[in-house]
SEFIZA-3560 file (N, C-alpha, C; in Angstrom, 3 decimals):
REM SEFIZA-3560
<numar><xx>0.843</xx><yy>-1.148</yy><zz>0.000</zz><atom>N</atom></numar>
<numar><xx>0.000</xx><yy>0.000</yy><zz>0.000</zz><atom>CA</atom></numar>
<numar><xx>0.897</xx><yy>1.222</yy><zz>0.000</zz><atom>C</atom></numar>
<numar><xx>0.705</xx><yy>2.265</yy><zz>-0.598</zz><atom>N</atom></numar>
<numar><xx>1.448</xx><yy>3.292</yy><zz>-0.694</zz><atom>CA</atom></numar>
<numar><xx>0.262</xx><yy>4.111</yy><zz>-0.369</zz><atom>C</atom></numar>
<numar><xx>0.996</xx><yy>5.246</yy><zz>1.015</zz><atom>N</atom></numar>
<numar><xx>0.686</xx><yy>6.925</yy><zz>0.996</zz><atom>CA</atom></numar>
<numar><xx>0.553</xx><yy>7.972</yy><zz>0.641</zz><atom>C</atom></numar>
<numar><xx>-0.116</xx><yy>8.659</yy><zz>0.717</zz><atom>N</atom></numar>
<numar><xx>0.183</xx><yy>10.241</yy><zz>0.363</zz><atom>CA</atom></numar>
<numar><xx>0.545</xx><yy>10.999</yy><zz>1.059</zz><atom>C</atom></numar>
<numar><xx>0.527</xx><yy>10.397</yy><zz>2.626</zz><atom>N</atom></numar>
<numar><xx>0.828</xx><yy>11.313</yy><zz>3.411</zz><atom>CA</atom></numar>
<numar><xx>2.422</xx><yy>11.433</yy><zz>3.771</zz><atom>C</atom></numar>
<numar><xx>3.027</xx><yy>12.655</yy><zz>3.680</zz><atom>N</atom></numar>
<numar><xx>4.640</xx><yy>12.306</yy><zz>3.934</zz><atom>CA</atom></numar>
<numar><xx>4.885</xx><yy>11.841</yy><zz>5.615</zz><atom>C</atom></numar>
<numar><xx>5.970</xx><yy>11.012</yy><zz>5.074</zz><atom>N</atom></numar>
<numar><xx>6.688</xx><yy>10.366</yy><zz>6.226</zz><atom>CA</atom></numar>
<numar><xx>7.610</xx><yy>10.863</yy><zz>7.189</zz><atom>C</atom></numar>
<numar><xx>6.396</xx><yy>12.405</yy><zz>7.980</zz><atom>N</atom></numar>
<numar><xx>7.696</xx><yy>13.405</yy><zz>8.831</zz><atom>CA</atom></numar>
<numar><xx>6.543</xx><yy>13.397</yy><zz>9.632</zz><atom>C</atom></numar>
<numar><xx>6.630</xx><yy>13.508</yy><zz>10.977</zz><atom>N</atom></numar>
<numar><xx>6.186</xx><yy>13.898</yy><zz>12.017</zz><atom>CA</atom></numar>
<numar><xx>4.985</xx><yy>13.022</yy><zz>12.326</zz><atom>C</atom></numar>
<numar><xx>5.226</xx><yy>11.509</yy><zz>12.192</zz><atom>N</atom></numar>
<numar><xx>4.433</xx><yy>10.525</yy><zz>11.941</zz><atom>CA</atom></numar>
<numar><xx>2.903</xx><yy>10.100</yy><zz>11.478</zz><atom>C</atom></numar>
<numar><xx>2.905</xx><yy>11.650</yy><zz>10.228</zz><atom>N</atom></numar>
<numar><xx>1.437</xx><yy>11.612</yy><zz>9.139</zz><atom>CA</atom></numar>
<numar><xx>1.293</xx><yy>10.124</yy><zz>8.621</zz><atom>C</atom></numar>
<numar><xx>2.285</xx><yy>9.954</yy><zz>8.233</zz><atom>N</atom></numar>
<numar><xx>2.097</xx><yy>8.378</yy><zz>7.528</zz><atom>CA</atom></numar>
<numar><xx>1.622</xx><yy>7.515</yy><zz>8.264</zz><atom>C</atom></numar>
<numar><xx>2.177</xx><yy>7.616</yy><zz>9.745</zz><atom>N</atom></numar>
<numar><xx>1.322</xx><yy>6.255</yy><zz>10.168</zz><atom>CA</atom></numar>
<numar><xx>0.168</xx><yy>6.627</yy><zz>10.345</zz><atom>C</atom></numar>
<numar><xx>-0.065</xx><yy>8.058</yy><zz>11.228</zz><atom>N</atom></numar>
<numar><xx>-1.401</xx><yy>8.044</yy><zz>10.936</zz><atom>CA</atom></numar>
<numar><xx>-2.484</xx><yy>8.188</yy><zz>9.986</zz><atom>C</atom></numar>
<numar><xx>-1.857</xx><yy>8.234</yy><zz>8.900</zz><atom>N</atom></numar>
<numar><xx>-2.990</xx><yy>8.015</yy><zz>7.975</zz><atom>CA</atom></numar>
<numar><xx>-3.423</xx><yy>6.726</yy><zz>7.375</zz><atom>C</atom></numar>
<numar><xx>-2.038</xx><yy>5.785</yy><zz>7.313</zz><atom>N</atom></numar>
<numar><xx>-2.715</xx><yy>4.053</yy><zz>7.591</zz><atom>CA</atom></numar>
<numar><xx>-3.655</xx><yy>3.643</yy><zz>8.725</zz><atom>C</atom></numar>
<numar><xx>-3.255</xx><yy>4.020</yy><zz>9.654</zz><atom>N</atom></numar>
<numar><xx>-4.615</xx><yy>3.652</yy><zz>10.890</zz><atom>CA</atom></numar>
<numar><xx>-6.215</xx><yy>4.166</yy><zz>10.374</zz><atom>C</atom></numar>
<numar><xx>-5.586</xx><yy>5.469</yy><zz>9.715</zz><atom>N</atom></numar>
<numar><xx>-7.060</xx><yy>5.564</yy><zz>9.992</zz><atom>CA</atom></numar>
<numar><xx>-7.500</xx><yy>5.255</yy><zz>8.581</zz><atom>C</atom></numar>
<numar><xx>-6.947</xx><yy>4.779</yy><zz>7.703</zz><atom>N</atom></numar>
<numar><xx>-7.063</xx><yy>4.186</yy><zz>6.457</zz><atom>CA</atom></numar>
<numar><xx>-7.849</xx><yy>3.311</yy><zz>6.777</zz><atom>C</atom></numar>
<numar><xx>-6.896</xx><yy>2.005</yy><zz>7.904</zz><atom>N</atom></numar>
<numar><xx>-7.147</xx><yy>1.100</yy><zz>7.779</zz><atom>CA</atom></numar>
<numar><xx>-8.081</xx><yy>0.473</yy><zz>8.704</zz><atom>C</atom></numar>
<numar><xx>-8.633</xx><yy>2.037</yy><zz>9.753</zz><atom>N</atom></numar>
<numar><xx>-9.980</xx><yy>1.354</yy><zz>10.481</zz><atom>CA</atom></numar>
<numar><xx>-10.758</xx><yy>1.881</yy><zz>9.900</zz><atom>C</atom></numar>
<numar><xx>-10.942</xx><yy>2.924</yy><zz>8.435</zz><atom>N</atom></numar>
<numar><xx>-12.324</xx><yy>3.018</yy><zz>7.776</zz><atom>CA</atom></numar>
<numar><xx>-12.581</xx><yy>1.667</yy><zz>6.869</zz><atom>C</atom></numar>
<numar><xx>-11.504</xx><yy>0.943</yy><zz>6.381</zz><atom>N</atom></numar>
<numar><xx>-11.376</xx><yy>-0.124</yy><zz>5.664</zz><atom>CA</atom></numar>
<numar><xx>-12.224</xx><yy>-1.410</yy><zz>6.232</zz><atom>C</atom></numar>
<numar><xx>-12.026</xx><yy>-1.134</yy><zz>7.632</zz><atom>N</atom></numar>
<numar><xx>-12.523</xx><yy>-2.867</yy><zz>8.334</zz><atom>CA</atom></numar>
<numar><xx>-13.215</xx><yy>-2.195</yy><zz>9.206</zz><atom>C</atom></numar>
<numar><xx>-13.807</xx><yy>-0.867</yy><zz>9.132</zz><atom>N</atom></numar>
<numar><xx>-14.967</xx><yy>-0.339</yy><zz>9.957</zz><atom>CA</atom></numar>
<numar><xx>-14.796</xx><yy>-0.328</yy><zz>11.500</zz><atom>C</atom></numar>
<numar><xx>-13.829</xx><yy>-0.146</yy><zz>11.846</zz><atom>N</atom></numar>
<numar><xx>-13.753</xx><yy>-0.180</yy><zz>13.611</zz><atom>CA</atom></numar>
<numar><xx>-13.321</xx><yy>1.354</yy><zz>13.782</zz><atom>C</atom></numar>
<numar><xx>-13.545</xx><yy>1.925</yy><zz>15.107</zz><atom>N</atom></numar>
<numar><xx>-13.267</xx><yy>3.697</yy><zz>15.495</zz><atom>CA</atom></numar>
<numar><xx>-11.542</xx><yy>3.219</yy><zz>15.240</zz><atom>C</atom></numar>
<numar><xx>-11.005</xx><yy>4.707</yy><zz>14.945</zz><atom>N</atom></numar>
<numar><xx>-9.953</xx><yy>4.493</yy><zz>14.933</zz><atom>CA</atom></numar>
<numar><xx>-9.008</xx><yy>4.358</yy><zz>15.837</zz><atom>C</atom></numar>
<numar><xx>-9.308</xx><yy>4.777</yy><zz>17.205</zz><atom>N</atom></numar>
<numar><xx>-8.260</xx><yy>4.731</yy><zz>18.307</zz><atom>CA</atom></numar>
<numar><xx>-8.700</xx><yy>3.239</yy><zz>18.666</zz><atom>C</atom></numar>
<numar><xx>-9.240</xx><yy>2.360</yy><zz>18.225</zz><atom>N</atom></numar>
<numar><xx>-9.555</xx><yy>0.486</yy><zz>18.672</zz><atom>CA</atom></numar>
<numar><xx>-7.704</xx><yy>-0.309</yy><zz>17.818</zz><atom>C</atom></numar>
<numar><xx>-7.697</xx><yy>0.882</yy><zz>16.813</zz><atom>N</atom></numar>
<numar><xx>-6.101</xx><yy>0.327</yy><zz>15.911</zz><atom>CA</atom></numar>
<numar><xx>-4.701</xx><yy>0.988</yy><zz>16.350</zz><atom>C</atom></numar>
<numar><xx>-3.734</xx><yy>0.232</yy><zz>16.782</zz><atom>N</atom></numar>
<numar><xx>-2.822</xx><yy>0.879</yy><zz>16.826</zz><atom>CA</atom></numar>
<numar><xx>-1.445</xx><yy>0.183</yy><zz>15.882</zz><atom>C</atom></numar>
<numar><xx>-0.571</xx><yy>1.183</yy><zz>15.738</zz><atom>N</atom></numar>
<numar><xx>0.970</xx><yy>0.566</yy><zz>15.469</zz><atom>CA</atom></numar>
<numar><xx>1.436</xx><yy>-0.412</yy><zz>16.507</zz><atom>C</atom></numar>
<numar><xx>1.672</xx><yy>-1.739</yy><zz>15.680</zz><atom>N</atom></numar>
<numar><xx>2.296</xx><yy>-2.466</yy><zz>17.191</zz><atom>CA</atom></numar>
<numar><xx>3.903</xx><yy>-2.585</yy><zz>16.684</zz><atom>C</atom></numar>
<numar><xx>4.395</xx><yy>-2.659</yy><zz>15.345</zz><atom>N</atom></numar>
<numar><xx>5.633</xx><yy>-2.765</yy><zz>15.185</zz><atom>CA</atom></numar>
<numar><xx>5.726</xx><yy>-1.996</yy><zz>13.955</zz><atom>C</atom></numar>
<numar><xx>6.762</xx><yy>-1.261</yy><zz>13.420</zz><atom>N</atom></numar>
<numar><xx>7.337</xx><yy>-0.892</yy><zz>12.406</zz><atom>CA</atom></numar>
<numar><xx>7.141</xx><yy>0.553</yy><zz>12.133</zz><atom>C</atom></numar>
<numar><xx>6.553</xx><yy>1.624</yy><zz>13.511</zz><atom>N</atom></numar>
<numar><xx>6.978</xx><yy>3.103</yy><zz>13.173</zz><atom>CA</atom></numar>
<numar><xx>8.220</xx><yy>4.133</yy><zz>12.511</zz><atom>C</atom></numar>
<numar><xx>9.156</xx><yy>3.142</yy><zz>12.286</zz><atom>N</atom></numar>
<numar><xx>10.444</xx><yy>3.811</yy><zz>11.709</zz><atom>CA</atom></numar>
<numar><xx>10.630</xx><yy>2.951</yy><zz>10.362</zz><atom>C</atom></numar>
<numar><xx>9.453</xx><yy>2.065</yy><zz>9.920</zz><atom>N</atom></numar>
<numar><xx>9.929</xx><yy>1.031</yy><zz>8.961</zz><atom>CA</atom></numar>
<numar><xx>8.819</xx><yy>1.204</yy><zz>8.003</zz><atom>C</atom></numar>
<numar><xx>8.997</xx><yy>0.808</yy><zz>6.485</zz><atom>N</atom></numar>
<numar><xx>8.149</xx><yy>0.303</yy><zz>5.565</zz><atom>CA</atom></numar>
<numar><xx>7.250</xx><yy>-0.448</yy><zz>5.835</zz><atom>C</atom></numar>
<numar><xx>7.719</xx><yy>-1.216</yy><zz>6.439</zz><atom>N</atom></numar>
<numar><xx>7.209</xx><yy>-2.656</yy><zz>7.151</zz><atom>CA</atom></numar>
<numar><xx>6.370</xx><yy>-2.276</yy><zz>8.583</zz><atom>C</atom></numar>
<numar><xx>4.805</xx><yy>-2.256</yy><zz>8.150</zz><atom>N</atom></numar>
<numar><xx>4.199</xx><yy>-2.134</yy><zz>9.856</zz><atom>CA</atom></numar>
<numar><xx>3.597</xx><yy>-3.310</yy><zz>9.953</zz><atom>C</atom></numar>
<numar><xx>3.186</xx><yy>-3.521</yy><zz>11.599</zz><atom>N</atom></numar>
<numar><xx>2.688</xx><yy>-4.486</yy><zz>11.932</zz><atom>CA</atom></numar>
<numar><xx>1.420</xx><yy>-3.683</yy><zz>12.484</zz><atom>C</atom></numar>
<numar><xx>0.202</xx><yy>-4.364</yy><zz>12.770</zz><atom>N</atom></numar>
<numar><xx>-1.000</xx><yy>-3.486</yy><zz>13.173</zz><atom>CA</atom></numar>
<numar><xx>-1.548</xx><yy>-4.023</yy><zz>14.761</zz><atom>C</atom></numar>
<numar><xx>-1.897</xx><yy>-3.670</yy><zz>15.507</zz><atom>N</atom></numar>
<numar><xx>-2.888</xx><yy>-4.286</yy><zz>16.068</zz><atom>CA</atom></numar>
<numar><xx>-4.083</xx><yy>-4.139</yy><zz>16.449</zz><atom>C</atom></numar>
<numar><xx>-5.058</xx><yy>-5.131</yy><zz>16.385</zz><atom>N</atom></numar>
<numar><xx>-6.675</xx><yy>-4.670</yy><zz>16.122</zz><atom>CA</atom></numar>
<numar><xx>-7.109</xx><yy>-5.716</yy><zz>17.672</zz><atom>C</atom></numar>
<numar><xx>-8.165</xx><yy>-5.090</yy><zz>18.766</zz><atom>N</atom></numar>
<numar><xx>-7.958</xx><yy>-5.865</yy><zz>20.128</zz><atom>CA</atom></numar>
<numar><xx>-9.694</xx><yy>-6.532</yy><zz>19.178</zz><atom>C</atom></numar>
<numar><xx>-9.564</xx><yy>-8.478</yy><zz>19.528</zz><atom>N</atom></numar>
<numar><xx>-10.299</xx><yy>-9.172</yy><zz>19.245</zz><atom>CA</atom></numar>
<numar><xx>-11.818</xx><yy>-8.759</yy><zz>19.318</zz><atom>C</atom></numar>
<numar><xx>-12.314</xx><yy>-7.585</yy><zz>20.548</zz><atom>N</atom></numar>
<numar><xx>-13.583</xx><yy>-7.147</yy><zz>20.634</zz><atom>CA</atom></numar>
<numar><xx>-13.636</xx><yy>-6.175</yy><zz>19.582</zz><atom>C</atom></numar>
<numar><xx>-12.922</xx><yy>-5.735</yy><zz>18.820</zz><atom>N</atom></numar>
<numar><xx>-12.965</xx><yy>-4.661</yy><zz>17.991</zz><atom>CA</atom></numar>
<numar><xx>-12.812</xx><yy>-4.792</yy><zz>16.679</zz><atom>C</atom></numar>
<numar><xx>-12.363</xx><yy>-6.642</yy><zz>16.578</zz><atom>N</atom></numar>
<numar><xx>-12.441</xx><yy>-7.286</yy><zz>15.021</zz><atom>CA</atom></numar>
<numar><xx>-13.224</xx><yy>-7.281</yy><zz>14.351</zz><atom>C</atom></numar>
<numar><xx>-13.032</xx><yy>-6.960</yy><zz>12.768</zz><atom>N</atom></numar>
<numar><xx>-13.897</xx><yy>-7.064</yy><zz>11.992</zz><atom>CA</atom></numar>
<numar><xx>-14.201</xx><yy>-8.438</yy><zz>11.230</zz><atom>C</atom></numar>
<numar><xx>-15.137</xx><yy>-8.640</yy><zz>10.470</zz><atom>N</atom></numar>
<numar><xx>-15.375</xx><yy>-10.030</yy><zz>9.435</zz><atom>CA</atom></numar>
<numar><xx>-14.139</xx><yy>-9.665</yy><zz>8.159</zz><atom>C</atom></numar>
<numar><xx>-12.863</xx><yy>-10.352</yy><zz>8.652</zz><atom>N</atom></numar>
<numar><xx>-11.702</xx><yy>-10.074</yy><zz>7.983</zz><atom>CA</atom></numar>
<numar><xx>-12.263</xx><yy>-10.903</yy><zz>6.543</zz><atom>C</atom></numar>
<numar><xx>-13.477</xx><yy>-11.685</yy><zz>6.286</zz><atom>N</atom></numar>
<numar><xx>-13.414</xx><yy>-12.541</yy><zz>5.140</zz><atom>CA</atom></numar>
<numar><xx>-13.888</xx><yy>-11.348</yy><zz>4.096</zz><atom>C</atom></numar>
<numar><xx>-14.226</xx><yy>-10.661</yy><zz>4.896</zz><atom>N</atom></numar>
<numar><xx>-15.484</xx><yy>-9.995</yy><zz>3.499</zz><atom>CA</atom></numar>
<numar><xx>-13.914</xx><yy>-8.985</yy><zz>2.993</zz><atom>C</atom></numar>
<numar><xx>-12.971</xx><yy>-8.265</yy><zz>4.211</zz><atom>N</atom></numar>
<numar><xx>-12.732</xx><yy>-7.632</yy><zz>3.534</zz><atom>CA</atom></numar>
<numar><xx>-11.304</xx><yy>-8.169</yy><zz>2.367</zz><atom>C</atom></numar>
<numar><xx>-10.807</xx><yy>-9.517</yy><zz>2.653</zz><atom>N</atom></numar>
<numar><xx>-10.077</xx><yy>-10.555</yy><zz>1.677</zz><atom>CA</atom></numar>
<numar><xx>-10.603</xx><yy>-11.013</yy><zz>0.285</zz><atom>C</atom></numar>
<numar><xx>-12.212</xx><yy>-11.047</yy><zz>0.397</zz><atom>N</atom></numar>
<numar><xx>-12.803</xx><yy>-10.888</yy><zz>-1.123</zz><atom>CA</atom></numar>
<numar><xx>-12.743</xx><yy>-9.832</yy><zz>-1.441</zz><atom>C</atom></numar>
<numar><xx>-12.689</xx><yy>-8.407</yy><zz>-0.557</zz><atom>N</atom></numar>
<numar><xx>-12.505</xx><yy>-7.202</yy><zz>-1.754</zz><atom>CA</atom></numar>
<numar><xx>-11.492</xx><yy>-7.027</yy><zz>-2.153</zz><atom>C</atom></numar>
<numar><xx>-10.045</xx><yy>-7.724</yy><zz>-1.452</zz><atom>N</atom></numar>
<numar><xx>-9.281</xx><yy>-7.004</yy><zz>-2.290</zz><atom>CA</atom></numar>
<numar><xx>-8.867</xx><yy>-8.167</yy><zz>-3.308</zz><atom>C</atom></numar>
<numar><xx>-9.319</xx><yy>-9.520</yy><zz>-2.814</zz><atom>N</atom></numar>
<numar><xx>-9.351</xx><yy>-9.983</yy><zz>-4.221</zz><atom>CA</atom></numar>
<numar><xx>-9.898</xx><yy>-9.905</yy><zz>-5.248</zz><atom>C</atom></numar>
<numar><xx>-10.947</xx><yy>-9.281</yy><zz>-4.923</zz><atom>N</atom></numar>
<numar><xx>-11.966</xx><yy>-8.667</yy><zz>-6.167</zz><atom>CA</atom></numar>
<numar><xx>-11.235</xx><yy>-7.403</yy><zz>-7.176</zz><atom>C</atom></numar>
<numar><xx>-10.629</xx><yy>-6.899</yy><zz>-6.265</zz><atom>N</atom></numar>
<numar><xx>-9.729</xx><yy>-5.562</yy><zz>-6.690</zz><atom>CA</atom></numar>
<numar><xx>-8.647</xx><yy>-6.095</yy><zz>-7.798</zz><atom>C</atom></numar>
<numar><xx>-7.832</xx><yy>-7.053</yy><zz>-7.347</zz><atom>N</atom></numar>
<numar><xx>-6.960</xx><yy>-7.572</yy><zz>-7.857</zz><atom>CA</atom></numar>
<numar><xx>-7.083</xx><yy>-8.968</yy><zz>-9.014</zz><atom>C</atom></numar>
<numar><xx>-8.210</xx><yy>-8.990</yy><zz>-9.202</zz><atom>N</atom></numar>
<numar><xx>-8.485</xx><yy>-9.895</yy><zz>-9.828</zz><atom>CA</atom></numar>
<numar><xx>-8.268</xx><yy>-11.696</yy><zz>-9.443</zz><atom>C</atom></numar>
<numar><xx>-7.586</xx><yy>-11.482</yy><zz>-8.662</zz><atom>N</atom></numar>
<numar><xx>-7.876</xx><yy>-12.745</yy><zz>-7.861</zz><atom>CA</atom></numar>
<numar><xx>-9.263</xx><yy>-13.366</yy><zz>-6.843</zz><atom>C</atom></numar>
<numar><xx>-8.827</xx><yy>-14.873</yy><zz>-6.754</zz><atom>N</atom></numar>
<numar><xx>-10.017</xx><yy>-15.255</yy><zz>-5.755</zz><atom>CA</atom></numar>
<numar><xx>-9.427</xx><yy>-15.144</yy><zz>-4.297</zz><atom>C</atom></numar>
<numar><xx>-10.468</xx><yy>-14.965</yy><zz>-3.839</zz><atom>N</atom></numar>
<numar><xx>-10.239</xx><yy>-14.932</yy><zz>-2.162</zz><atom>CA</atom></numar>
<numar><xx>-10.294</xx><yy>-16.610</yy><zz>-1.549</zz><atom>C</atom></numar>
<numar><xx>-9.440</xx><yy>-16.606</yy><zz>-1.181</zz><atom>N</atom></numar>
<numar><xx>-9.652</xx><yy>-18.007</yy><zz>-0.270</zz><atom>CA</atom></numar>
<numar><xx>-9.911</xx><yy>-18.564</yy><zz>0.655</zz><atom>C</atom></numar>
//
């Protein structure tokens, strides 16, 4: 996934969080950075009461990508 937001004064991460709790529908302070604030590479964490139906959102992006979801 690539940003728009630049990577100074930690816009970038926050704009994946909150990317990525409009994506799987949870408030956004339920998501946090659990690993990779200085890295390309993040890790997320979402607390189990605050999970979403991760299937539906694996068919969209296989739908996106032209692949099947599995």
């Amino acid at each position: 996934m690539r940003l728009a937001a630049p990577a100074v004064d930690n816009k970038a991460n926050a704009a994946l969080l909150e990317f990525m709790a409009a994506q799987i529908k949870i408030r956004k302070n339920k998501i946090r950075l659990a690993a990779g604030d200085k890295s390309r590479q993040k890790r997320l964490f979402i607390p189990s009461e605050a999970g979403p139906d991760f299937s539906a959102l694996v068919a969209q992006a296989g739908n996106e990508t032209g692949e099947q979801a599995k």
